[in-house]
N, CA, C, O and CB atoms as a CASP TS submission, in Angstrom:
PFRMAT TS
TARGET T0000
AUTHOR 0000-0000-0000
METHOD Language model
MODEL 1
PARENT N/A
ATOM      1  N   UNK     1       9.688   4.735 -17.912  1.00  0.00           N
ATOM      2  CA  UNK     1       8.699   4.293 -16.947  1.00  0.00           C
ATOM      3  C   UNK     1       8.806   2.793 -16.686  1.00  0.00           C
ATOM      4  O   UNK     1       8.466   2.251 -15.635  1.00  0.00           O
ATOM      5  CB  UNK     1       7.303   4.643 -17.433  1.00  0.00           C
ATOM      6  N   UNK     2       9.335   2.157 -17.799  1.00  0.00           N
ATOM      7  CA  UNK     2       9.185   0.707 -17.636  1.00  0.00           C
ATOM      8  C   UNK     2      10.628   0.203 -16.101  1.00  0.00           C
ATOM      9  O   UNK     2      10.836  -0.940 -15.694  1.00  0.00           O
ATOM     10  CB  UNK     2       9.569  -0.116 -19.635  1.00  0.00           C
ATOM     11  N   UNK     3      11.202   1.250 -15.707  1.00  0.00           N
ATOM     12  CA  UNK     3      12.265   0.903 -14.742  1.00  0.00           C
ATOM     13  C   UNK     3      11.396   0.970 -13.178  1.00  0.00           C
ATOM     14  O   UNK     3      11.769   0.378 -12.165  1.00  0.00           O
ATOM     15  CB  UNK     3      13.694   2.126 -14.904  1.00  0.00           C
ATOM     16  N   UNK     4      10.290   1.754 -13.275  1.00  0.00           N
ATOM     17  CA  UNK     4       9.449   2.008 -12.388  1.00  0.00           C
ATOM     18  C   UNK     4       8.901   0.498 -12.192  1.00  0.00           C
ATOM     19  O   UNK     4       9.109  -0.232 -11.223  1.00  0.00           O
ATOM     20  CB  UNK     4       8.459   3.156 -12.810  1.00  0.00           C
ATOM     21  N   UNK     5       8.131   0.206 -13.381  1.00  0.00           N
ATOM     22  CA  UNK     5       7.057  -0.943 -13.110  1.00  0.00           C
ATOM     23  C   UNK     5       7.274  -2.259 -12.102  1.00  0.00           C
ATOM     24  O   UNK     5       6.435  -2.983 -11.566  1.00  0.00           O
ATOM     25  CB  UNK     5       6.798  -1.549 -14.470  1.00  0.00           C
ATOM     26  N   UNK     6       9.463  -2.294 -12.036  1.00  0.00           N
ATOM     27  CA  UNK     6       9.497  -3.379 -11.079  1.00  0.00           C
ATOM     28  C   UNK     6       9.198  -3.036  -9.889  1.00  0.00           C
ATOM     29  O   UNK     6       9.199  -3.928  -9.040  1.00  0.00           O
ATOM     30  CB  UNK     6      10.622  -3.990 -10.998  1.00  0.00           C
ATOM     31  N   UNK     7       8.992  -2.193  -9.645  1.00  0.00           N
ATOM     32  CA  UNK     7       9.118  -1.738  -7.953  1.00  0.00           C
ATOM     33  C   UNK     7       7.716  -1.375  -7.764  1.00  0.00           C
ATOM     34  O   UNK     7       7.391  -0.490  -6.973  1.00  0.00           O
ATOM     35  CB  UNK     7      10.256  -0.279  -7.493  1.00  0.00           C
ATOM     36  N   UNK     8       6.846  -2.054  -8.493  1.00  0.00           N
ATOM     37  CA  UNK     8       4.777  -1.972  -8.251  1.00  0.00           C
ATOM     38  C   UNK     8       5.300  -3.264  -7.352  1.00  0.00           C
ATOM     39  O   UNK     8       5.013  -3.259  -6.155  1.00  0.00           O
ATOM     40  CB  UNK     8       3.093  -2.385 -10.133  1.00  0.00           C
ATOM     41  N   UNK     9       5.998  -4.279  -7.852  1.00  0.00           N
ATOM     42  CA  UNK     9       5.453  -5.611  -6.672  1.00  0.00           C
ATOM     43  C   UNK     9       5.822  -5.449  -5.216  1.00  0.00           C
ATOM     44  O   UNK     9       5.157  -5.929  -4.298  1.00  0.00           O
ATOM     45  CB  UNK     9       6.184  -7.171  -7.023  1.00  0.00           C
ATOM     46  N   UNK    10       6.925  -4.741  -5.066  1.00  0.00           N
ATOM     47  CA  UNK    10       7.535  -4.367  -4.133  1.00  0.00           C
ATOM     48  C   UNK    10       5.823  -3.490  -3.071  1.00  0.00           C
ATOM     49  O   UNK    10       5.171  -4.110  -2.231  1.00  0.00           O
ATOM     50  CB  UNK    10       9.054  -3.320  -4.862  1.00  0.00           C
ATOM     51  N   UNK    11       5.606  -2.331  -3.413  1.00  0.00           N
ATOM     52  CA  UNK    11       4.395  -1.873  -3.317  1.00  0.00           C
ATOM     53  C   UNK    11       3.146  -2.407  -3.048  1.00  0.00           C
ATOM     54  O   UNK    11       2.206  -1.812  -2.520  1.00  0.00           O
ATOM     55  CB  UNK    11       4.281  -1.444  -4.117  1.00  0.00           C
ATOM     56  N   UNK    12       3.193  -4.290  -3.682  1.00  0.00           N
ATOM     57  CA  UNK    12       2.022  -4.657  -3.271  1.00  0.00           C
ATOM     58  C   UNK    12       2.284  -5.378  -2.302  1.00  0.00           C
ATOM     59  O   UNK    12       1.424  -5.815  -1.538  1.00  0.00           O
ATOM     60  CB  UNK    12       1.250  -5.199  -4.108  1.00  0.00           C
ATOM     61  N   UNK    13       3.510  -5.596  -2.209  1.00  0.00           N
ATOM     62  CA  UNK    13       3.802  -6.735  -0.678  1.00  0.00           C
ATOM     63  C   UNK    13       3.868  -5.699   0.228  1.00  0.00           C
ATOM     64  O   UNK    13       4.187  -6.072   1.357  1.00  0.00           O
ATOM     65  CB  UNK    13       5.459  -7.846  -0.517  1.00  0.00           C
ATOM     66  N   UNK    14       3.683  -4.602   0.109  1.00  0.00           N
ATOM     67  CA  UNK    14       4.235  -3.313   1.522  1.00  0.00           C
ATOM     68  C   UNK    14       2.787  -3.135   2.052  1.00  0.00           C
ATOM     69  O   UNK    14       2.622  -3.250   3.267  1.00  0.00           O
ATOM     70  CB  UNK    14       5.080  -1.315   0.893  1.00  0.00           C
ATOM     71  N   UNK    15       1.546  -2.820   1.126  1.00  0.00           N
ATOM     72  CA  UNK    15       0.249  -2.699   1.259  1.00  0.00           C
ATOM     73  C   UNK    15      -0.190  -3.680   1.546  1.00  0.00           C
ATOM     74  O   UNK    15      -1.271  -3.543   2.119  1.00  0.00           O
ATOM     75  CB  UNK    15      -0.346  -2.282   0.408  1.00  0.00           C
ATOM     76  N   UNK    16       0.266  -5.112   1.374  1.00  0.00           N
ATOM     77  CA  UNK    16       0.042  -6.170   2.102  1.00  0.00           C
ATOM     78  C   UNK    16       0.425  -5.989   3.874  1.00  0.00           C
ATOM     79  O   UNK    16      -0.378  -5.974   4.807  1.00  0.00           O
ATOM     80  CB  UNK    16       0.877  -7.262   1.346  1.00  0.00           C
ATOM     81  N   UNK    17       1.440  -5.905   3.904  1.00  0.00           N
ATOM     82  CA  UNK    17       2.005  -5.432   5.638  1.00  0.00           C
ATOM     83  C   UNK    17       1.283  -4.349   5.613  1.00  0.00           C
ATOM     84  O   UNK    17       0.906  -4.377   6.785  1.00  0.00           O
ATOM     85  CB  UNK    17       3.818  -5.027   6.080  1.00  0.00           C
ATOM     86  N   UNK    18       0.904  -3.615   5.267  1.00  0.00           N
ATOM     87  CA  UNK    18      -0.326  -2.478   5.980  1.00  0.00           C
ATOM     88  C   UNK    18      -1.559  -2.875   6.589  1.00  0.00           C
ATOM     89  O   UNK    18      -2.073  -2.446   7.622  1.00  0.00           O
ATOM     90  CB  UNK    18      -0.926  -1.541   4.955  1.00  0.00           C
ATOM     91  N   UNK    19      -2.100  -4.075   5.515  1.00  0.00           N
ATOM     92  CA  UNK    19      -3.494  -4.671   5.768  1.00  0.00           C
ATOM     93  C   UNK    19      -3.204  -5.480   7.235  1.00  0.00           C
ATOM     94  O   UNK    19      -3.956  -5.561   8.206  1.00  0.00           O
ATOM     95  CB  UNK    19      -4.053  -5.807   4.359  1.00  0.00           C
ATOM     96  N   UNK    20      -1.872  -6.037   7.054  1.00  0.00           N
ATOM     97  CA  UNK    20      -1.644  -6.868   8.271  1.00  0.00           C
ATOM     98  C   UNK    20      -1.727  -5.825   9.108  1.00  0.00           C
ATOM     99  O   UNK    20      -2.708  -6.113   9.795  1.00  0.00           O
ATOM    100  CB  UNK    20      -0.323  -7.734   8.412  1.00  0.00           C
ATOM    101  N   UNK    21      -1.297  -4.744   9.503  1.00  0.00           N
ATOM    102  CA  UNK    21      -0.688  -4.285  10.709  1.00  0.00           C
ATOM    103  C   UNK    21      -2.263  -3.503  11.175  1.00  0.00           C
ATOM    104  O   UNK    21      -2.646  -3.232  12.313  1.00  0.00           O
ATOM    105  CB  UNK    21       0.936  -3.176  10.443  1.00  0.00           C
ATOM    106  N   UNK    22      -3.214  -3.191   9.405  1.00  0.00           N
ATOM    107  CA  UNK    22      -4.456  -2.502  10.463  1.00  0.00           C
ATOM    108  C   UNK    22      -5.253  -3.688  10.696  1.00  0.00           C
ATOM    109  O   UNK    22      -6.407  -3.415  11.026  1.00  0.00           O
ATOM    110  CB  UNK    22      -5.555  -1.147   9.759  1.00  0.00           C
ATOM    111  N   UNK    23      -5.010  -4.810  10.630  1.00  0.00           N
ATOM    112  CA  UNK    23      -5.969  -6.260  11.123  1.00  0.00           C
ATOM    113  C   UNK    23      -5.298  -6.171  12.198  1.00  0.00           C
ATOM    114  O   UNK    23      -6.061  -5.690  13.036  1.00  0.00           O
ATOM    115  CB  UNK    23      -5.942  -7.926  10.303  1.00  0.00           C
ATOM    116  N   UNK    24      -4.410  -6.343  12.599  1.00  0.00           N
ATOM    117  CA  UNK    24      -3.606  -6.771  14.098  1.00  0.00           C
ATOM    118  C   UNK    24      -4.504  -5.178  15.028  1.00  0.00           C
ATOM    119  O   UNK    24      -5.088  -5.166  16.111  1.00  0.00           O
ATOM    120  CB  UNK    24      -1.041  -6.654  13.924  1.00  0.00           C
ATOM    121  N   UNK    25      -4.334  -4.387  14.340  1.00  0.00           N
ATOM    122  CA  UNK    25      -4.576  -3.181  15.434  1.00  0.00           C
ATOM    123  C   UNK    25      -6.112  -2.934  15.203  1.00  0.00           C
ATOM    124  O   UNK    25      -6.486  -1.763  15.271  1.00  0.00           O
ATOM    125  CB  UNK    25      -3.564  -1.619  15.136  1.00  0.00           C
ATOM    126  N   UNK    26      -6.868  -3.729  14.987  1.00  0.00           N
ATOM    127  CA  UNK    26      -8.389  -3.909  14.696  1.00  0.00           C
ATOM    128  C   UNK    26      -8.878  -4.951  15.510  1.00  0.00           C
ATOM    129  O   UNK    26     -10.069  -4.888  15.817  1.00  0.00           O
ATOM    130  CB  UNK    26      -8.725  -4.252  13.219  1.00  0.00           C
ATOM    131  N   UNK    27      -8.245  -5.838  15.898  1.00  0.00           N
ATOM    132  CA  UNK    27      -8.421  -6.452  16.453  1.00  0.00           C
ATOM    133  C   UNK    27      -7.729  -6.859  18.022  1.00  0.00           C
ATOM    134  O   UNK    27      -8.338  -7.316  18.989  1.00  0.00           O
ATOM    135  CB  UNK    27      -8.466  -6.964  15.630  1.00  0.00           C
ATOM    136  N   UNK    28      -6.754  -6.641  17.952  1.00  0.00           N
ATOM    137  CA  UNK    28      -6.067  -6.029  19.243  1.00  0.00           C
ATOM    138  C   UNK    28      -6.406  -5.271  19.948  1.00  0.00           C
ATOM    139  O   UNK    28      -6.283  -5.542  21.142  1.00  0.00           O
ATOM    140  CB  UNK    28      -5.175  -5.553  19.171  1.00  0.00           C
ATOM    141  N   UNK    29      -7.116  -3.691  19.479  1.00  0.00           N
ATOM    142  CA  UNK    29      -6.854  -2.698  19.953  1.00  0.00           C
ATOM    143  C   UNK    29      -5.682  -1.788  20.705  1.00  0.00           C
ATOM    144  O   UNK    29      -5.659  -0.676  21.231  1.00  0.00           O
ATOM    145  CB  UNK    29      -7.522  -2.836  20.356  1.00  0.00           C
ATOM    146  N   UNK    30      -4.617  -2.969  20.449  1.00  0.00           N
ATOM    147  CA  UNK    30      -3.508  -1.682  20.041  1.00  0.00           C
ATOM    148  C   UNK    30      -2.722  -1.384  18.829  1.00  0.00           C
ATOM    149  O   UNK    30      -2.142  -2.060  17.980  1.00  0.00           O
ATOM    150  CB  UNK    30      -2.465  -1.708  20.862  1.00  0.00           C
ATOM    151  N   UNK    31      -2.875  -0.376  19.010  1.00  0.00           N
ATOM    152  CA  UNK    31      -2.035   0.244  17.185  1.00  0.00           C
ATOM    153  C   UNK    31      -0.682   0.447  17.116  1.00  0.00           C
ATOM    154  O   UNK    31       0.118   0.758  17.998  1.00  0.00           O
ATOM    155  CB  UNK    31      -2.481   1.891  16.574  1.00  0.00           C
ATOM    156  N   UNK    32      -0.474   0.141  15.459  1.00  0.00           N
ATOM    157  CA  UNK    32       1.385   0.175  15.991  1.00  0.00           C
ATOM    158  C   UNK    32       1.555   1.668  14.798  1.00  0.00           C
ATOM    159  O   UNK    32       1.144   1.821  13.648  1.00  0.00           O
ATOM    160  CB  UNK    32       2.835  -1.957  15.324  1.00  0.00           C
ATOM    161  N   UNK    33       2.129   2.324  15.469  1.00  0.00           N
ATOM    162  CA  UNK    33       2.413   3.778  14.749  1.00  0.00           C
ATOM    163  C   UNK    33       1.246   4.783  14.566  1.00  0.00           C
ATOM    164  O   UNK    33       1.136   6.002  14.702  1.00  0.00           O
ATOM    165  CB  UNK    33       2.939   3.541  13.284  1.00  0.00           C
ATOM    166  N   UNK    34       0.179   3.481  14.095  1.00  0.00           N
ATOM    167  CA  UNK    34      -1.342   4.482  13.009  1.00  0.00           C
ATOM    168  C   UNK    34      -2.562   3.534  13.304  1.00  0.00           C
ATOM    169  O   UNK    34      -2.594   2.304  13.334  1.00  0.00           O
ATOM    170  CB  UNK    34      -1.119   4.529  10.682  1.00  0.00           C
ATOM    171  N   UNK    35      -3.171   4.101  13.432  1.00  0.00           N
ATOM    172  CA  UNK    35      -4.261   3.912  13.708  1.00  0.00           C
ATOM    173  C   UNK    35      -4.968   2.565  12.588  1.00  0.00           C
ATOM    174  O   UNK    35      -4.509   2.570  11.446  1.00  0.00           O
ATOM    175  CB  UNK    35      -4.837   5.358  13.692  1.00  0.00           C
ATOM    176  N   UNK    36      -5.824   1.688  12.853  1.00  0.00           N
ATOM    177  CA  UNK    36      -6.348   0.869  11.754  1.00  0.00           C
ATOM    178  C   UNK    36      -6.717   1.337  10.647  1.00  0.00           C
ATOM    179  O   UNK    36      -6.022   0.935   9.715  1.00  0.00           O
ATOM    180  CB  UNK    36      -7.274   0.251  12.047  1.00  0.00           C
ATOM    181  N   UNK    37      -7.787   2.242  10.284  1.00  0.00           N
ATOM    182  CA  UNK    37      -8.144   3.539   9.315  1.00  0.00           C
ATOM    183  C   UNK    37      -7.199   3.335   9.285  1.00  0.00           C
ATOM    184  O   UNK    37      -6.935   2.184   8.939  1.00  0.00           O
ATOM    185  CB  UNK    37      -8.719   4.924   9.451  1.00  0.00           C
ATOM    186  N   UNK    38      -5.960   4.316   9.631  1.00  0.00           N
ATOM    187  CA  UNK    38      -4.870   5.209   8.701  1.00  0.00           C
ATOM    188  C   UNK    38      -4.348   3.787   8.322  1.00  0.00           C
ATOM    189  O   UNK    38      -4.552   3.549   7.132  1.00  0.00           O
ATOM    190  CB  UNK    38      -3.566   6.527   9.553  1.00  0.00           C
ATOM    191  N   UNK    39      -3.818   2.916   8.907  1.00  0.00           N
ATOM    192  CA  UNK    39      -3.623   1.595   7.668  1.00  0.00           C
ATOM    193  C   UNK    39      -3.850   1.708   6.752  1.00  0.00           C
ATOM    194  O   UNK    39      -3.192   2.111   5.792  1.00  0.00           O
ATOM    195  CB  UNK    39      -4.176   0.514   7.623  1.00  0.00           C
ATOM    196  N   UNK    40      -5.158   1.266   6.884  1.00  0.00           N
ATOM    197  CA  UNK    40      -6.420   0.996   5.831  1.00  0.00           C
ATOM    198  C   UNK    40      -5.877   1.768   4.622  1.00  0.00           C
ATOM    199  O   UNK    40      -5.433   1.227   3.609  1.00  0.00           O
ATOM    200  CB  UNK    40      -8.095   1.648   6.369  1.00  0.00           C
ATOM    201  N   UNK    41      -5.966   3.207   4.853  1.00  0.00           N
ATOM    202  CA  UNK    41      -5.822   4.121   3.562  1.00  0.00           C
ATOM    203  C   UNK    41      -4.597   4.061   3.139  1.00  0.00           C
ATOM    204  O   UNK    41      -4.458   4.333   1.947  1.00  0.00           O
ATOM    205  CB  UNK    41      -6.132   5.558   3.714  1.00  0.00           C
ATOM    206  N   UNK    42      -3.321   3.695   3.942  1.00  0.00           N
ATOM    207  CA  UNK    42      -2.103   3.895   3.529  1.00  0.00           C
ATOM    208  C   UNK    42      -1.909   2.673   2.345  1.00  0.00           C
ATOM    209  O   UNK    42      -1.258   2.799   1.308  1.00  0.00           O
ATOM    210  CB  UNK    42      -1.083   3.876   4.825  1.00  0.00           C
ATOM    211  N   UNK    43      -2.459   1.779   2.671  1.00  0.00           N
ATOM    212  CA  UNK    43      -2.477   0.386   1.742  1.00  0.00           C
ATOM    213  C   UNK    43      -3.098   0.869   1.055  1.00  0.00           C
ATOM    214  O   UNK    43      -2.491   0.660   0.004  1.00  0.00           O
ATOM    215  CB  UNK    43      -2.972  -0.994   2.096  1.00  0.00           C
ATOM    216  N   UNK    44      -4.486   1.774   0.651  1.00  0.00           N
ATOM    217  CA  UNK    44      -4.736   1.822  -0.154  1.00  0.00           C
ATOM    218  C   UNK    44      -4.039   2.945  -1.778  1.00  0.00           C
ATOM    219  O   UNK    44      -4.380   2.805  -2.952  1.00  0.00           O
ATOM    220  CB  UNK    44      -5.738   1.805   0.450  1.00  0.00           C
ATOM    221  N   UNK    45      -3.405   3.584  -1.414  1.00  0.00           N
ATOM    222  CA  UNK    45      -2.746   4.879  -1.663  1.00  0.00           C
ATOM    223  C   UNK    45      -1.694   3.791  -2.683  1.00  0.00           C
ATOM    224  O   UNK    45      -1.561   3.661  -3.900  1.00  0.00           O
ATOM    225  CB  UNK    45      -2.012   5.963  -0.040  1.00  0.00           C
ATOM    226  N   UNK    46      -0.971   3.028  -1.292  1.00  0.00           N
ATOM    227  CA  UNK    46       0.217   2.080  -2.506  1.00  0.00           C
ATOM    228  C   UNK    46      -0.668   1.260  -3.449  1.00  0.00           C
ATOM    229  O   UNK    46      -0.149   1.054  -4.546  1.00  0.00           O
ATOM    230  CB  UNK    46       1.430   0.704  -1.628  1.00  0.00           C
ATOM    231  N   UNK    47      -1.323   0.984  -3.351  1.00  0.00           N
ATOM    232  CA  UNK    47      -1.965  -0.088  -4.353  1.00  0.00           C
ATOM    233  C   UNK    47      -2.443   0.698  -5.728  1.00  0.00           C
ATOM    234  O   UNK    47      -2.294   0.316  -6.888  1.00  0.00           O
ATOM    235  CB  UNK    47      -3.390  -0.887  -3.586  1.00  0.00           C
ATOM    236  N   UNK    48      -3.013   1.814  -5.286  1.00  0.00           N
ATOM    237  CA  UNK    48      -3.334   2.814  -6.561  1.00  0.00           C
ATOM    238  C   UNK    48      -1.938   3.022  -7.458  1.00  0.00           C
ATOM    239  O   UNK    48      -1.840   2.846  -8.672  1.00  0.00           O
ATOM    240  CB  UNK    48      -3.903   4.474  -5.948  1.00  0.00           C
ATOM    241  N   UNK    49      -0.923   3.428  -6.567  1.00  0.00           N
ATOM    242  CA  UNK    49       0.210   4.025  -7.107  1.00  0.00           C
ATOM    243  C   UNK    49       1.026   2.969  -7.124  1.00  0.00           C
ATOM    244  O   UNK    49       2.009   3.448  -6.559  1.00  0.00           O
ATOM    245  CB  UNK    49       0.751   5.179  -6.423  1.00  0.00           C
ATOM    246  N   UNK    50       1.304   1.859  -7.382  1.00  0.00           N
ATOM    247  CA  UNK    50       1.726   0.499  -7.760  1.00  0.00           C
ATOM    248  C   UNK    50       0.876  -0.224  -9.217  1.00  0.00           C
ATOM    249  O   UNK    50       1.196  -1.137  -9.978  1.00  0.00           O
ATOM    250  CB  UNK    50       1.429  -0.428  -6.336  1.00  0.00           C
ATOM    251  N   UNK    51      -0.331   0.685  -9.144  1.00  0.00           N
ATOM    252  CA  UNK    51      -1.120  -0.142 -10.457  1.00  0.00           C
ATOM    253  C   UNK    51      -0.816   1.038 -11.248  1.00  0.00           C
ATOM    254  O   UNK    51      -0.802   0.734 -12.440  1.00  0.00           O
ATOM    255  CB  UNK    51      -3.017  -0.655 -10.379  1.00  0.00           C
ATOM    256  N   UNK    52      -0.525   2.477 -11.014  1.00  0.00           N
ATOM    257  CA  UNK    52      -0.285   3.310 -11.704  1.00  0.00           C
ATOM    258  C   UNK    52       0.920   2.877 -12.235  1.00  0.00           C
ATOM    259  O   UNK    52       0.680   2.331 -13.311  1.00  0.00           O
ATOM    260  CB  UNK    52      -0.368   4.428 -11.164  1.00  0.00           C
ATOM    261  N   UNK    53       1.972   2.868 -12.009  1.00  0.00           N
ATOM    262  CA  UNK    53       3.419   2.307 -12.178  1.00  0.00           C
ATOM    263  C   UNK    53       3.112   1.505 -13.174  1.00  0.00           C
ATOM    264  O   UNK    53       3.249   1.788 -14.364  1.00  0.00           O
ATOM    265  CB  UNK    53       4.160   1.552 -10.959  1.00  0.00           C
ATOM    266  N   UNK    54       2.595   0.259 -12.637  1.00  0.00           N
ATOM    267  CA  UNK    54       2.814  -1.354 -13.661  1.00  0.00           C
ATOM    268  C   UNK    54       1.591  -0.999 -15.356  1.00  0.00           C
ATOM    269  O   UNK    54       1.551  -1.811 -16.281  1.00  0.00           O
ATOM    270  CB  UNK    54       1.794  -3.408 -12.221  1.00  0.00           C
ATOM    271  N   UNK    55       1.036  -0.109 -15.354  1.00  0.00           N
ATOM    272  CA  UNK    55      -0.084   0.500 -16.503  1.00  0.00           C
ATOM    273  C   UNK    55       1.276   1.176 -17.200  1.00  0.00           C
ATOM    274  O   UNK    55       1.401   1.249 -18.422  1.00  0.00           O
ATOM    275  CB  UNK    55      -1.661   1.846 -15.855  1.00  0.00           C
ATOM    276  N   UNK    56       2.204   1.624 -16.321  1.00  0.00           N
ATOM    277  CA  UNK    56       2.840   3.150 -17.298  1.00  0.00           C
ATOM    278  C   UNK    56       2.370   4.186 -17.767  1.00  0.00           C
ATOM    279  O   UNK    56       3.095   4.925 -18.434  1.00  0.00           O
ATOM    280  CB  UNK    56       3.281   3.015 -18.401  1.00  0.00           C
ATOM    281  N   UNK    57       1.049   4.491 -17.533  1.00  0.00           N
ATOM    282  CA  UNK    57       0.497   5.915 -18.304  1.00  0.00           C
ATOM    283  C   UNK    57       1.006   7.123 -17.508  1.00  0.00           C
ATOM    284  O   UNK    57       0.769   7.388 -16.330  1.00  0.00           O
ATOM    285  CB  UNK    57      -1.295   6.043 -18.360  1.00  0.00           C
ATOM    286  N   UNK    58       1.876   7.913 -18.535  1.00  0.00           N
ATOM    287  CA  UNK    58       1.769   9.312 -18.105  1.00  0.00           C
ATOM    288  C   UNK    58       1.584  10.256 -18.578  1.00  0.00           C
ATOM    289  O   UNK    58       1.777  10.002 -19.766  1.00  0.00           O
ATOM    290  CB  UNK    58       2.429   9.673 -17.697  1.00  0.00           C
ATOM    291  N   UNK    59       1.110  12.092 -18.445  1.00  0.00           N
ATOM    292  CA  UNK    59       0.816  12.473 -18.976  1.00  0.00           C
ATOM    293  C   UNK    59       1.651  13.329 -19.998  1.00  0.00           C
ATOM    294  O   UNK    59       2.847  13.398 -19.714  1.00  0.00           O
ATOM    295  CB  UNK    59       0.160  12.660 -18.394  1.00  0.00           C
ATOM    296  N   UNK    60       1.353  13.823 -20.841  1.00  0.00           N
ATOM    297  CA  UNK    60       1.822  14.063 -22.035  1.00  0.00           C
ATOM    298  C   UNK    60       2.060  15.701 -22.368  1.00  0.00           C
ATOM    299  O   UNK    60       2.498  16.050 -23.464  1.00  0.00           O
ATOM    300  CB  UNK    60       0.867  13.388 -22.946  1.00  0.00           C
TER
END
């Protein structure tokens, strides 16, 4: 698992460009691919599963 954990930062700079892209399309009102919401959640999804990674817990 510990080969996983490098690729959480990777994950948080990607959910970073998510937040960007549902601010731009929140405020724009135009969306690029997805909707602001679906941003929203997609950043949130990596961030869970990027802190899952960098913890290492799995089940047994």
């Amino acid at each position: 698992m510990k080969e996983l954990a490098k690729y959480a930062d990777y994950l948080f700079v990607l959910s970073f460009a998510g937040l960007v892209l549902a601010a731009y399309g929140a405020f724009t009102g135009s969306d690029i691919w997805l909707a602001s919401s679906q941003w929203t959640t997609v950043s949130i999804g990596m961030v869970l599963y990027a802190l899952y990674m960098k913890t290492g817990r799995t089940a047994k």
